[in-house]
N, CA, C and O atoms as CSV, one atom per row, in Angstrom:
chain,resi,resn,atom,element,x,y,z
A,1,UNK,N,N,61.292,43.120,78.747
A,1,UNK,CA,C,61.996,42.493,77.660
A,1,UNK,C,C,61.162,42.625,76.396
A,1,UNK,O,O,59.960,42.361,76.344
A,2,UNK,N,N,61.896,43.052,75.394
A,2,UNK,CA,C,60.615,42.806,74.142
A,2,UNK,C,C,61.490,42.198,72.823
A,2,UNK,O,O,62.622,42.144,72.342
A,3,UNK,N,N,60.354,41.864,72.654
A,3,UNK,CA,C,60.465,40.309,71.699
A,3,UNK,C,C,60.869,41.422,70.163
A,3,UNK,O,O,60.520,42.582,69.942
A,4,UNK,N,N,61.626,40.579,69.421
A,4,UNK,CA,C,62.095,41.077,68.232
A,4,UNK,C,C,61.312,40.248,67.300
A,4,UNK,O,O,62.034,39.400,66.775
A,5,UNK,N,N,59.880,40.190,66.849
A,5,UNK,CA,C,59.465,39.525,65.803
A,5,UNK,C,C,59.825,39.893,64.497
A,5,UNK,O,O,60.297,39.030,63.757
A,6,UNK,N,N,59.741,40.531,64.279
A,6,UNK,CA,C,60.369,40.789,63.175
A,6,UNK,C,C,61.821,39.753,62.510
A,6,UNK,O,O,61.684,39.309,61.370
A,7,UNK,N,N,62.917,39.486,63.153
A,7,UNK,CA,C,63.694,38.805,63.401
A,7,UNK,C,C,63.057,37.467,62.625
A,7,UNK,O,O,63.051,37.041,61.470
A,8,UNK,N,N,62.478,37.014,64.032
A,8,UNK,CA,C,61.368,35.660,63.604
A,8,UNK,C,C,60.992,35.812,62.323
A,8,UNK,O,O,61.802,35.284,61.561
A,9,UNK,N,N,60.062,36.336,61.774
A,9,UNK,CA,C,59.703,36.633,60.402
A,9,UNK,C,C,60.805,36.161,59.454
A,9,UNK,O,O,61.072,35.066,58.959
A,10,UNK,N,N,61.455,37.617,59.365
A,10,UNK,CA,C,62.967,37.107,58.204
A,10,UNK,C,C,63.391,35.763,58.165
A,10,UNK,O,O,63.499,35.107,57.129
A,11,UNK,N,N,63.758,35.140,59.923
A,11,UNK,CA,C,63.715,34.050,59.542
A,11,UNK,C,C,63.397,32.815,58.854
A,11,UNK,O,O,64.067,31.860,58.460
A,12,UNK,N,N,61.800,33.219,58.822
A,12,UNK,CA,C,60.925,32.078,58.566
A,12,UNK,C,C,60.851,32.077,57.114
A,12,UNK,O,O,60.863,31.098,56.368
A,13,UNK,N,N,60.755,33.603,56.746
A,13,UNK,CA,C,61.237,33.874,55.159
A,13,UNK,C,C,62.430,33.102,54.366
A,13,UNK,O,O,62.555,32.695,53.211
A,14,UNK,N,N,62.838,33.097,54.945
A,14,UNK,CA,C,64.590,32.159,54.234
A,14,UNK,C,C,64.511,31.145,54.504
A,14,UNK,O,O,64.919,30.507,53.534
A,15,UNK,N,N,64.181,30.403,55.379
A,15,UNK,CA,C,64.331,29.006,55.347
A,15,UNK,C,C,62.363,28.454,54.792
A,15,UNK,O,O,61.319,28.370,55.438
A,16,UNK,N,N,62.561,28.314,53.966
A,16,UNK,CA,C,61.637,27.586,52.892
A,16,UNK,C,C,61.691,25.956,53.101
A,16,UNK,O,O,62.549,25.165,52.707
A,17,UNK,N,N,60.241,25.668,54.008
A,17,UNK,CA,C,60.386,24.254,54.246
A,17,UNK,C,C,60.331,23.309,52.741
A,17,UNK,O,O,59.902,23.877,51.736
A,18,UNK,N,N,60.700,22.128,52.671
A,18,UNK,CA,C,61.063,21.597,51.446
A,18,UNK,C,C,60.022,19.910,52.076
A,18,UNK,O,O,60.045,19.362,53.178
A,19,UNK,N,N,59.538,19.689,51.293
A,19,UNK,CA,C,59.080,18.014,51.790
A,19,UNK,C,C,59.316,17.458,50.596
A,19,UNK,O,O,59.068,17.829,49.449
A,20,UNK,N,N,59.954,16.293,51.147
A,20,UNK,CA,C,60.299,15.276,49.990
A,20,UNK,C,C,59.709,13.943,50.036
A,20,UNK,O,O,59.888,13.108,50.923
A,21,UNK,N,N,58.732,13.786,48.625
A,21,UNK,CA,C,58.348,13.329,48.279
A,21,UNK,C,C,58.148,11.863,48.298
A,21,UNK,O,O,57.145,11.230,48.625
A,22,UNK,N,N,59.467,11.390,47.822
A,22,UNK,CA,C,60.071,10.190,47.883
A,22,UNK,C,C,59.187,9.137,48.727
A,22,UNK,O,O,58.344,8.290,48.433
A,23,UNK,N,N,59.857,9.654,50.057
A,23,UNK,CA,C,59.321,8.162,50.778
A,23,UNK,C,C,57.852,8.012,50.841
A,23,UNK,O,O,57.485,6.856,51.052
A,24,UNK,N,N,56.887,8.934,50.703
A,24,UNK,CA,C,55.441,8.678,50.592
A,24,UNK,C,C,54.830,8.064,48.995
A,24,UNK,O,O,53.736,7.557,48.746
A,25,UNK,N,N,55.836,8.299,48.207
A,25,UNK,CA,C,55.690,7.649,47.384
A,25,UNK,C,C,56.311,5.772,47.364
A,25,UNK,O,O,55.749,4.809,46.842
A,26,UNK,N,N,57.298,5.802,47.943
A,26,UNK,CA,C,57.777,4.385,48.611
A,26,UNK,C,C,56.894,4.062,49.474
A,26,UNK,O,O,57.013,2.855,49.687
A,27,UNK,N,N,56.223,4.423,49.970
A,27,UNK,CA,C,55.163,3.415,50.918
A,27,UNK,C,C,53.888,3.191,50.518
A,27,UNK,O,O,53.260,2.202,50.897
A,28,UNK,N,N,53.302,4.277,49.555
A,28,UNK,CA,C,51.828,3.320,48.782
A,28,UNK,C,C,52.329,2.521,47.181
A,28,UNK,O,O,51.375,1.948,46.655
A,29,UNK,N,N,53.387,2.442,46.547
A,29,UNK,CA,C,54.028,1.278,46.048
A,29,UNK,C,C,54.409,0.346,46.644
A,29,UNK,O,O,54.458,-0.622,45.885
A,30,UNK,N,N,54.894,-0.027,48.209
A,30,UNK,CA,C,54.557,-1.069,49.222
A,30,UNK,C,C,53.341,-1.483,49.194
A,30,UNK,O,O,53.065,-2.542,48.631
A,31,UNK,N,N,52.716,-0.974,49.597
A,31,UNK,CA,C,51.123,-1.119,50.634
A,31,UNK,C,C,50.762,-1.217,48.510
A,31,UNK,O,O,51.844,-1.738,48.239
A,32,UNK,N,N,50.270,-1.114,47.535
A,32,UNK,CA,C,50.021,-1.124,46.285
A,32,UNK,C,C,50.535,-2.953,45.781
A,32,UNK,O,O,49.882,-3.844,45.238
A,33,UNK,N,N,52.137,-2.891,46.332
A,33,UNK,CA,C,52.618,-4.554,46.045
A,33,UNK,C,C,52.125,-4.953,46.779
A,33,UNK,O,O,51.244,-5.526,46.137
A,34,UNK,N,N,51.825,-5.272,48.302
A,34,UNK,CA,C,51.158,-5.863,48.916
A,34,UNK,C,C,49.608,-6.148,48.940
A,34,UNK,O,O,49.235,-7.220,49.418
A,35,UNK,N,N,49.041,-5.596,48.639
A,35,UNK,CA,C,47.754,-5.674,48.077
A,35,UNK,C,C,47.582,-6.605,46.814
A,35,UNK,O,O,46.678,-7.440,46.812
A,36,UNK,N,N,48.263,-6.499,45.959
A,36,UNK,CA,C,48.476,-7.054,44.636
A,36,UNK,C,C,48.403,-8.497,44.701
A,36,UNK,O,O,47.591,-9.272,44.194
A,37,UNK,N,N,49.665,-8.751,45.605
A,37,UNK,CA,C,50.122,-9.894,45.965
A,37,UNK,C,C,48.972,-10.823,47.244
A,37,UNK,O,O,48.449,-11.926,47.083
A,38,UNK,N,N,48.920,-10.348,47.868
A,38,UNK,CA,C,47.997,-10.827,48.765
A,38,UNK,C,C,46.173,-11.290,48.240
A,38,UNK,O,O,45.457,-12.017,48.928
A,39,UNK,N,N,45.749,-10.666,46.919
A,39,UNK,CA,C,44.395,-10.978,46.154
A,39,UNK,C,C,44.674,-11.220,45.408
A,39,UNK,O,O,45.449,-10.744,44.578
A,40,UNK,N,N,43.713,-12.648,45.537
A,40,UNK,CA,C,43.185,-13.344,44.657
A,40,UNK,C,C,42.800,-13.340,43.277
A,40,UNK,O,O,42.037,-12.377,43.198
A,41,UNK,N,N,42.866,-13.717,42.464
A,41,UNK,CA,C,42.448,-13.126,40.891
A,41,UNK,C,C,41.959,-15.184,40.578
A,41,UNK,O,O,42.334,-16.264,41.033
A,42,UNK,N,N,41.012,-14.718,39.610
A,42,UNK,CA,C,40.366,-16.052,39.445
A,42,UNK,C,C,39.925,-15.851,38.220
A,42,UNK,O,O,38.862,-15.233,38.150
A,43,UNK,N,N,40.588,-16.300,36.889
A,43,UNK,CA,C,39.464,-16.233,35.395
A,43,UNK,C,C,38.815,-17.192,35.583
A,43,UNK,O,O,39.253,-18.254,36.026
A,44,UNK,N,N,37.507,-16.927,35.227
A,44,UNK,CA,C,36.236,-17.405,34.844
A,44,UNK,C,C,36.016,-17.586,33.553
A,44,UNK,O,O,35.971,-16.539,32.909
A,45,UNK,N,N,35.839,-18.721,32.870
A,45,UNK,CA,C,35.053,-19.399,31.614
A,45,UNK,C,C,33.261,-19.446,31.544
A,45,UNK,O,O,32.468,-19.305,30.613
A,46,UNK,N,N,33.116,-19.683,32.844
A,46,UNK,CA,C,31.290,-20.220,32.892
A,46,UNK,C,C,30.590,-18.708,32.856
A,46,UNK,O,O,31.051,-17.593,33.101
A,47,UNK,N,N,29.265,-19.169,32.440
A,47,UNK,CA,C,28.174,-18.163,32.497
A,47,UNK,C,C,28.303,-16.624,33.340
A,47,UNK,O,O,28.245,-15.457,32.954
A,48,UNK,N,N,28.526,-17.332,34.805
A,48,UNK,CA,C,28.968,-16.474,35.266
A,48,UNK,C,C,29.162,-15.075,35.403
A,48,UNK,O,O,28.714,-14.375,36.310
A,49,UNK,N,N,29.725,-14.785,34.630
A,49,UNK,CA,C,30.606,-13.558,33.539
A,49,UNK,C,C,30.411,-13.112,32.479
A,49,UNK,O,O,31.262,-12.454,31.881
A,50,UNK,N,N,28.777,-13.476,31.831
A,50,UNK,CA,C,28.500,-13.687,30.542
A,50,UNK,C,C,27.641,-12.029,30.582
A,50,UNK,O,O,27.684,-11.286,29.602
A,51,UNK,N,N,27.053,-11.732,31.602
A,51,UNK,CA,C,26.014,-10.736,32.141
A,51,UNK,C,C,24.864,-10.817,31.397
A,51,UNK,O,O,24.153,-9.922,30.939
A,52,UNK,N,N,24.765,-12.213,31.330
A,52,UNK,CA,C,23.317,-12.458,31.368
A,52,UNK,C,C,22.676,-13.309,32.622
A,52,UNK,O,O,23.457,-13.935,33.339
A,53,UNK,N,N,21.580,-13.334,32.835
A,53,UNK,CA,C,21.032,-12.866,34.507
A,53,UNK,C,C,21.174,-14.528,34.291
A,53,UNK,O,O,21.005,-14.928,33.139
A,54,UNK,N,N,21.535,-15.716,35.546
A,54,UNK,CA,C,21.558,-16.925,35.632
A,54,UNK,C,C,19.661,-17.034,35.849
A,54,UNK,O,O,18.773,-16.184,35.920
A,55,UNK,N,N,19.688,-18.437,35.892
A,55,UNK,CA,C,18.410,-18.971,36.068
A,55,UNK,C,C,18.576,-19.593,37.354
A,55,UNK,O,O,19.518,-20.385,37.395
A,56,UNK,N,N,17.514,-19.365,39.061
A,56,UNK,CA,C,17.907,-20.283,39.829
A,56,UNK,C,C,16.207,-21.097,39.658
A,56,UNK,O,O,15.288,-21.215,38.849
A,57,UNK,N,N,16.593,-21.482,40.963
A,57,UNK,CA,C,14.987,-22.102,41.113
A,57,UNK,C,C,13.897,-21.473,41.643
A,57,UNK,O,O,12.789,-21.898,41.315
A,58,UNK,N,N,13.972,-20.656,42.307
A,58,UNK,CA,C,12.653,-19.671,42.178
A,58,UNK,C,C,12.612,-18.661,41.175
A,58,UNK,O,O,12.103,-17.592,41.510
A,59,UNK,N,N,13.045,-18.779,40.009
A,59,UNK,CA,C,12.158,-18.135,38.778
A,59,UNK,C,C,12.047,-18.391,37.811
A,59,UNK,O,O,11.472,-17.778,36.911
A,60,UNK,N,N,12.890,-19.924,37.786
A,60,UNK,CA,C,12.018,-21.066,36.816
A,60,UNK,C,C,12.526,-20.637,35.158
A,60,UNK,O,O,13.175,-19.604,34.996
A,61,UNK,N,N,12.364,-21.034,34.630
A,61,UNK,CA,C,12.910,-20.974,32.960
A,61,UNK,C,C,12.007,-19.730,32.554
A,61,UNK,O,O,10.855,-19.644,32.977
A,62,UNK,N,N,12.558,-18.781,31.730
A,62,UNK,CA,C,11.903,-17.370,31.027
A,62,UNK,C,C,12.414,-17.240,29.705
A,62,UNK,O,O,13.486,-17.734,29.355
A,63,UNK,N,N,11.683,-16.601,28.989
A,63,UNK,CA,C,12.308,-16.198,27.744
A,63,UNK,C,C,12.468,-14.721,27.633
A,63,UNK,O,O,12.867,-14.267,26.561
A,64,UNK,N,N,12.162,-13.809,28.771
A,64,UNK,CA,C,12.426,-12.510,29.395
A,64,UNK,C,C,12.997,-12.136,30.390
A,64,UNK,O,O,12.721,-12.525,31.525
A,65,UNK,N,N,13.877,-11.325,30.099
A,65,UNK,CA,C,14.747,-10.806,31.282
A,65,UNK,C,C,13.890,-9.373,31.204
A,65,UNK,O,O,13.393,-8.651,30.339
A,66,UNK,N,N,14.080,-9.434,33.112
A,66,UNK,CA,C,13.572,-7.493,32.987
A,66,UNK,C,C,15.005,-6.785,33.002
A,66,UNK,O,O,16.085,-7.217,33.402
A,67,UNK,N,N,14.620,-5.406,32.366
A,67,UNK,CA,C,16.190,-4.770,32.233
A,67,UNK,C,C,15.400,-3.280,32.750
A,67,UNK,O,O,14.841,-2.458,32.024
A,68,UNK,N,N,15.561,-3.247,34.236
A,68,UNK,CA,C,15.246,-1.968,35.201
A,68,UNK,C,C,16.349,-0.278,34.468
A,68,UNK,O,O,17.439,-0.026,34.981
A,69,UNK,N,N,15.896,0.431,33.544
A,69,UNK,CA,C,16.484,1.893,34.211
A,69,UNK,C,C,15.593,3.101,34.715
A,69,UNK,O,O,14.503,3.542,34.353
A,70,UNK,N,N,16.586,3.491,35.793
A,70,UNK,CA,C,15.790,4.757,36.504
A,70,UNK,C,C,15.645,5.685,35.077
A,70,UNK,O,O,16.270,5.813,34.024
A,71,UNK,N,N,14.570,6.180,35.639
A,71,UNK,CA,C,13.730,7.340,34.762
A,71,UNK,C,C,13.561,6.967,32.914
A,71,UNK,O,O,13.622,7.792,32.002
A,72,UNK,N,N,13.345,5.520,32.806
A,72,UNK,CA,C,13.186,4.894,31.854
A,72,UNK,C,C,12.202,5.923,30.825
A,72,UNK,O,O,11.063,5.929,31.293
A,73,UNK,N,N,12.274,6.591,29.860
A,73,UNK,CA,C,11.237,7.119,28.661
A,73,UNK,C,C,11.026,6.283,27.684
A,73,UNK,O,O,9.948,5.689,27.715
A,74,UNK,N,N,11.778,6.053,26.785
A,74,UNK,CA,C,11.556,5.234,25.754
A,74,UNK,C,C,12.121,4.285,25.628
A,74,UNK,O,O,12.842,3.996,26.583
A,75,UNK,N,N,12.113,3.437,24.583
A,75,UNK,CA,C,12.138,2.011,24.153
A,75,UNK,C,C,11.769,2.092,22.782
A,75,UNK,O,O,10.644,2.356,22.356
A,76,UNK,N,N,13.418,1.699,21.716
A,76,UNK,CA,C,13.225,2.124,20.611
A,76,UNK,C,C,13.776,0.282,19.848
A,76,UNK,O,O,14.902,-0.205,19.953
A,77,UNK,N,N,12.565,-0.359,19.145
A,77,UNK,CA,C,13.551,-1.627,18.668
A,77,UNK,C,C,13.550,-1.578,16.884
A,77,UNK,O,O,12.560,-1.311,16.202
A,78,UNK,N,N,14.630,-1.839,16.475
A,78,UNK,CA,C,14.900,-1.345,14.839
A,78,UNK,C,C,13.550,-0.348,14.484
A,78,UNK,O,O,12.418,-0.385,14.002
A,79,UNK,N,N,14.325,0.362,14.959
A,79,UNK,CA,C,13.803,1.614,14.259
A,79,UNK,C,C,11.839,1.720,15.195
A,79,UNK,O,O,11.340,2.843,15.263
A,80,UNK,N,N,11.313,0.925,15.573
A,80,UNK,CA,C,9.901,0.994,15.994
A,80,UNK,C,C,10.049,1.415,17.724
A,80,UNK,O,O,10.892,0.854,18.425
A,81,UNK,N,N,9.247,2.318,18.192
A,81,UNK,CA,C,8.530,3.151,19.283
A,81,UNK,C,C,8.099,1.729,19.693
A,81,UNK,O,O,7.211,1.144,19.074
A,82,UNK,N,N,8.971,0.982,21.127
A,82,UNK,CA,C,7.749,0.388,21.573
A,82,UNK,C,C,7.746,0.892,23.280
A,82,UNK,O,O,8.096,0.081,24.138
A,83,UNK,N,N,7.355,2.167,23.618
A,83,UNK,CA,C,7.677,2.508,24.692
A,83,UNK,C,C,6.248,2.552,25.670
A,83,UNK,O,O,6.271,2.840,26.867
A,84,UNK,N,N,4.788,2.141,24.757
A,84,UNK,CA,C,4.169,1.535,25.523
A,84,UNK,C,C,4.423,0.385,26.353
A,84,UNK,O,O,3.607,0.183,27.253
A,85,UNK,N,N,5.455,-0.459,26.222
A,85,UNK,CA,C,5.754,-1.865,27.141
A,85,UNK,C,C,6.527,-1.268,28.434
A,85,UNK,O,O,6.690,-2.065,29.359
A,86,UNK,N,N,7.076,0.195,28.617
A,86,UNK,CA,C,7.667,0.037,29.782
A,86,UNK,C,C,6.676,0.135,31.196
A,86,UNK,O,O,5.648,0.809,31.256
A,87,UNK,N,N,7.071,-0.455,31.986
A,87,UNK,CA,C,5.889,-0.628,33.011
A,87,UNK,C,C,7.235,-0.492,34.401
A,87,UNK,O,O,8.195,-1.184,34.740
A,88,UNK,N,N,6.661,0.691,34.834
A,88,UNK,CA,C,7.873,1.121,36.609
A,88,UNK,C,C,9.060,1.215,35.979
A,88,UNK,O,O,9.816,0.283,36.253
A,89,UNK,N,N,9.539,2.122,35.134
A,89,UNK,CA,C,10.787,2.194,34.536
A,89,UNK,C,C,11.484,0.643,34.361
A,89,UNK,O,O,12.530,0.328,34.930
A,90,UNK,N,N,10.745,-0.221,33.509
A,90,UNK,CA,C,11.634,-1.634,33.073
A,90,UNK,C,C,10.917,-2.288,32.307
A,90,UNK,O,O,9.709,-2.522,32.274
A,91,UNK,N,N,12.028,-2.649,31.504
A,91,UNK,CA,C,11.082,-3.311,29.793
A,91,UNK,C,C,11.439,-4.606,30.380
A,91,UNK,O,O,12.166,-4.841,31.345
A,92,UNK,N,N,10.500,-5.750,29.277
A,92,UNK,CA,C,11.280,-7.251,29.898
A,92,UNK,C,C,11.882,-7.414,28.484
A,92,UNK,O,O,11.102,-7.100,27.585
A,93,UNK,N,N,13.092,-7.835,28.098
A,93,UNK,CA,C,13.624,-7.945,26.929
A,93,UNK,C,C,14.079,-9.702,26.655
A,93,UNK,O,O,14.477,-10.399,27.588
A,94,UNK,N,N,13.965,-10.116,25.527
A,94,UNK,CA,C,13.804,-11.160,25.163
A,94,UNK,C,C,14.869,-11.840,25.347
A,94,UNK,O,O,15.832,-11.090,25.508
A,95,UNK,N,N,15.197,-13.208,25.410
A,95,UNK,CA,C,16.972,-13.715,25.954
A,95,UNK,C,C,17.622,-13.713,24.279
A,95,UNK,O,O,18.836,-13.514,24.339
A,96,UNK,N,N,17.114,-13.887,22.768
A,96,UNK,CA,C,17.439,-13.959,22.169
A,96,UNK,C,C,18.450,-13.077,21.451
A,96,UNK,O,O,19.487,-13.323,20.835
A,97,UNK,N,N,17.676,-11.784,21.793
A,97,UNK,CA,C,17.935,-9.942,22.150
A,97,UNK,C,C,19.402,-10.207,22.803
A,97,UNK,O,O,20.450,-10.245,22.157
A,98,UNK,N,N,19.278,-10.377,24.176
A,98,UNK,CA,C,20.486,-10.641,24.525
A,98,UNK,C,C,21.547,-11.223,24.384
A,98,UNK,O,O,22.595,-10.859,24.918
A,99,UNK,N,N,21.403,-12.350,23.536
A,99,UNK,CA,C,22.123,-12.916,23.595
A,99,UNK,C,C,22.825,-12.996,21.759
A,99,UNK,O,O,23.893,-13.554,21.510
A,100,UNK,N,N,21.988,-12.347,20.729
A,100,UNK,CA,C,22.310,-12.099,19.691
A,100,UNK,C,C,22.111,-10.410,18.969
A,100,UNK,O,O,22.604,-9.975,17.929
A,101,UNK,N,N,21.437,-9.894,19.713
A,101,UNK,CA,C,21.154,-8.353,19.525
A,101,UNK,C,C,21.988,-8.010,19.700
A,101,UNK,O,O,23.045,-8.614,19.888
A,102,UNK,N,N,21.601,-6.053,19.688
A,102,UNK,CA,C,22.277,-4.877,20.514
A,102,UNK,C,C,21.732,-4.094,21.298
A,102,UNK,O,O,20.907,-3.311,20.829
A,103,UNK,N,N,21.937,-4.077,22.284
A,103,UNK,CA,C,20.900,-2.896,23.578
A,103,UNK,C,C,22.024,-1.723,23.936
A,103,UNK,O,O,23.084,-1.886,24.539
A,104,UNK,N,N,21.614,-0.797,23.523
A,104,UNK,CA,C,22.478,0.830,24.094
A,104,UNK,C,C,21.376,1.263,25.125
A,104,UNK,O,O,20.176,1.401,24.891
A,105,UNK,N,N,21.860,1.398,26.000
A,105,UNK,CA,C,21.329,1.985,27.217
A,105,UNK,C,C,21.934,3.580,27.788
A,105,UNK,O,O,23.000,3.824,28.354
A,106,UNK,N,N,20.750,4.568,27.374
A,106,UNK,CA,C,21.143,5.929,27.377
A,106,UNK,C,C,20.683,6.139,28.967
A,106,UNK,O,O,19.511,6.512,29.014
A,107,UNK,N,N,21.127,6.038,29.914
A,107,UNK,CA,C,20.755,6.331,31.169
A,107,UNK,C,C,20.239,7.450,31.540
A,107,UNK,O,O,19.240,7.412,32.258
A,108,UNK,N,N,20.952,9.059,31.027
A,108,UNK,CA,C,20.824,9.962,31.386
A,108,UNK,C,C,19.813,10.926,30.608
A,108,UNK,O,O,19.356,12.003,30.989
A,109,UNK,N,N,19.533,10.054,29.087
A,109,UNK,CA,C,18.731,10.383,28.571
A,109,UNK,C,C,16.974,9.824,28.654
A,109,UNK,O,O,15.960,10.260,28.109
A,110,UNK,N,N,17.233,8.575,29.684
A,110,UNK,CA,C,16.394,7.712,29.686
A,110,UNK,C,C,15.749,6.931,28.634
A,110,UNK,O,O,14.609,6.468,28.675
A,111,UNK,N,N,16.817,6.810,27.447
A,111,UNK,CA,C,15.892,5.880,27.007
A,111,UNK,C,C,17.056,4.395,26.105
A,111,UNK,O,O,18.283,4.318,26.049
A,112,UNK,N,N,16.418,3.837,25.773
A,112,UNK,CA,C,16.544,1.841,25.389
A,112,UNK,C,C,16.885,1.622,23.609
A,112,UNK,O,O,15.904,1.121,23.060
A,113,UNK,N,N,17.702,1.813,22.931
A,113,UNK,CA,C,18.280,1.418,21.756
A,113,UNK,C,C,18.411,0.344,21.577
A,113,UNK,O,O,19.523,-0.049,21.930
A,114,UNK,N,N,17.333,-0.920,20.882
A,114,UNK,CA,C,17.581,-2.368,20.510
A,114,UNK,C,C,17.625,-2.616,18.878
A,114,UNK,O,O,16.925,-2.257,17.931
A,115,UNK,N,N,19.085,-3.599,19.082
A,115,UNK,CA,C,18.725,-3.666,17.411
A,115,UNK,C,C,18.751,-5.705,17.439
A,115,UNK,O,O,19.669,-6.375,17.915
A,116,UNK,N,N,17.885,-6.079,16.998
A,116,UNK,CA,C,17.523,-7.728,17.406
A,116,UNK,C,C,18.324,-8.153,16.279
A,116,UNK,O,O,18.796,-7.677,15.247
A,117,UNK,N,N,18.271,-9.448,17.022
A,117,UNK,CA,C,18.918,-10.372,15.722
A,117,UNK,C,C,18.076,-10.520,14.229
A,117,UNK,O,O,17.020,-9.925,14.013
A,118,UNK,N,N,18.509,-11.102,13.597
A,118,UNK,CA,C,17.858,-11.469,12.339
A,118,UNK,C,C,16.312,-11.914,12.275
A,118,UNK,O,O,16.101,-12.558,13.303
A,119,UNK,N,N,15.238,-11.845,11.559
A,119,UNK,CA,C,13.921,-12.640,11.847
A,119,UNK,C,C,13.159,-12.440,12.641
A,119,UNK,O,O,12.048,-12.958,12.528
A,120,UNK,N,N,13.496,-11.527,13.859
A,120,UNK,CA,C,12.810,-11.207,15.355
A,120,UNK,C,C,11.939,-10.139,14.842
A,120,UNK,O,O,12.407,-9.211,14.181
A,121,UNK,N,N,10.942,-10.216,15.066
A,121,UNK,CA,C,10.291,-8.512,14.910
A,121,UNK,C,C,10.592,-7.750,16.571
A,121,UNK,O,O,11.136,-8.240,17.561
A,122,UNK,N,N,9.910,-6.214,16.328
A,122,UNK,CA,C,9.879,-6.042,17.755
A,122,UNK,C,C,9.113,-6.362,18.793
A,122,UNK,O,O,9.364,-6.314,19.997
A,123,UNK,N,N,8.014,-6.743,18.137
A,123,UNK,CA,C,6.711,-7.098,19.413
A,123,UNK,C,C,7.242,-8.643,19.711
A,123,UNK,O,O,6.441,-9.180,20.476
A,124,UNK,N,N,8.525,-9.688,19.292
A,124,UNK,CA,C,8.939,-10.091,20.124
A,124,UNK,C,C,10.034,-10.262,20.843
A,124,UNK,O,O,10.477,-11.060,21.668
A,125,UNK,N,N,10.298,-9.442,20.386
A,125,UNK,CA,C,12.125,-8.663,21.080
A,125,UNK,C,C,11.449,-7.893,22.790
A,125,UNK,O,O,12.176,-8.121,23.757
A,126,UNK,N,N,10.516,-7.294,22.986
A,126,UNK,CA,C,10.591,-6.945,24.279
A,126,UNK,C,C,8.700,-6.922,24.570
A,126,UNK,O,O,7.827,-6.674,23.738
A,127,UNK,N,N,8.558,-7.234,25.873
A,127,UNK,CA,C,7.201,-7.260,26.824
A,127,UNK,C,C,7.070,-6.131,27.604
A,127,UNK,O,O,7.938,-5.383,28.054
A,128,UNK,N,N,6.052,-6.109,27.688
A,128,UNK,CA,C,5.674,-5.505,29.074
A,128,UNK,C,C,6.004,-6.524,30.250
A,128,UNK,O,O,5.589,-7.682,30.313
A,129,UNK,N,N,6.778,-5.922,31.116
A,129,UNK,CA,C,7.310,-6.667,32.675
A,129,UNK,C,C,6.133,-7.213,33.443
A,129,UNK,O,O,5.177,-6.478,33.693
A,130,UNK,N,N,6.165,-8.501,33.834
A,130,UNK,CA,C,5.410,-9.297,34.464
A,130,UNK,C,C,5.628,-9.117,36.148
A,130,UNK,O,O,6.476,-9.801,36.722
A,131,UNK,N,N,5.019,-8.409,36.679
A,131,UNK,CA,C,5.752,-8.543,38.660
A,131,UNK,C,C,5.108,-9.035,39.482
A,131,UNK,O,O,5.533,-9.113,40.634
C-alpha cells in the first residue's frame, strides 16, 4: 500500500489553523478582576511612607542616615567634592538634607548629587559612616 503524502501536505496547506484570541483574553481579565478585588489597598498618612528611615530602639536618635550605593565614586554637595566621606560605598547624610534638600542618586554612574537646604554648609550636610 503506499501512502499519498503529498495529498496530506495540500491538505495541511489549505486549512490554515486560526486561534482565537478572545477567550484567553477573557480569562486573565477574570483572574486580573479577581485579584483586584480580593487585595487589600490601605492609604497611609504616617511616617511610614515618608522614605525616611524610622527610628527604633536599637539605634537610638541620629542626625545621620547612611545612604548605601553599590560602586559609590563621588559625593558632590552644592557644588563642593566631598567624596573623601564615602567609606564601603555609603555616605551618612544629614536628616535635615533629607528632609529639606535634594539628593539625585546616579547609580550607574556611581555617584551622589546634594543640594542642602538653606544655611547648611557641606561639611554638615554629610559624614563619613559610623559602623
Amino acid at each position: 500500500m503506499v501512502l499519498d503524502t503529498s495529498r496530506y501536505r495540500n491538505r495541511l496547506k489549505r486549512n490554515h489553523p486560526q486561534v482565537n484570541l478572545v477567550p484567553l483574553i477573557d480569562v486573565i481579565f477574570t483572574i486580573l478582576i479577581f485579584l483586584m478585588v480580593t487585595s487589600s489597598f490601605q492609604a497611609s498618612t504616617d511616617s511610614a511612607n515618608s522614605g525616611k528611615p524610622e527610628l527604633n530602639q536599637t539605634t537610638g536618635p541620629s542626625d545621620y542616615y547612611l545612604l548605601p550605593v553599590a560602586g559609590l565614586k563621588s559625593v558632590t554637595v552644592n557644588g563642593v567634592d566631598m567624596s573623601n566621606d564615602i567609606k564601603n560605598g555609603a555616605i551618612a547624610v544629614h536628616t535635615k538634607v533629607i528632609d529639606g534638600g535634594e539628593i539625585i542618586i546616579n547609580a550607574k554612574e556611581g555617584t551622589i548629587v546634594i543640594t542642602t537646604p538653606p544655611g547648611m554648609s557641606p561639611d554638615q550636610a554629610v559624614n563619613i559612616p559610623q559602623q
